[in-house]
C-alpha positions, 0 to 999 in steps of 0.5 A: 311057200314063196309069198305071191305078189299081185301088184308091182308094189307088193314086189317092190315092198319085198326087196326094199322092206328086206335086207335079203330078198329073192324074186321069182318071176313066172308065167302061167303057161310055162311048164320049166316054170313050175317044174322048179318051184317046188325044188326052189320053195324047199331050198328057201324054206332053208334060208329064212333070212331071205324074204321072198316073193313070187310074181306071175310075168301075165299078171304083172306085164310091166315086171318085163321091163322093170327087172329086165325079165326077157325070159322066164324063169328068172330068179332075182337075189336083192341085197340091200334093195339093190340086184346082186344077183340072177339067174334065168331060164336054165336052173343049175340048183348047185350053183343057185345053192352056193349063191344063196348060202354067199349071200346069207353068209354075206349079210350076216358077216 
């Protein structure tokens, strides 16, 4: 299960106290949203070397301009506290699979 952040520091704490990290941001009522999580959570339940965090866009309104998350769904790879990577609205779990493997294989080279 992906951790649930409440606050910007709680999310900004995930992807500079990690050297990998995941952000999945979501809102409340988008159904897109939470049709993939449970596809995502299983996904990264594989890859321990990511630390990952979860925020609700309501919750966290200033996440929009922060991460420049104009839509949600949005999943954003850290490396190194620094963004490598995205993917946002349409999930293509094929390719959000190889990028997640890339990167972990990345970080332990």
């Amino acid at each position: 299960m992906l951790k649930s952040a409440h606050c910007l520091d709680e999310v900004q704490s995930v992807i500079t106290e990690n050297e990998l990290s995941l952000l999945y941001i979501s809102a409340p009522n988008c159904g897109v949203c939470h049709a993939i999580l449970p596809k995502l959570e299983n996904m990264l339940s594989l890859l321990p070397e990511i630390a990952t965090v979860q925020a609700d866009i309501a919750q966290i309104p200033e996440m929009a301009s922060v991460f420049h998350a104009l839509t949600v769904p949005v999943a954003i790879m850290f490396y190194q506290g620094k963004e490598v990577w995205r993917m946002a609205k349409f999930f293509r779990f094929a390719e959000l699979e190889s990028e997640l493997d890339r990167w972990v294989n990345f970080a332990n080279a």
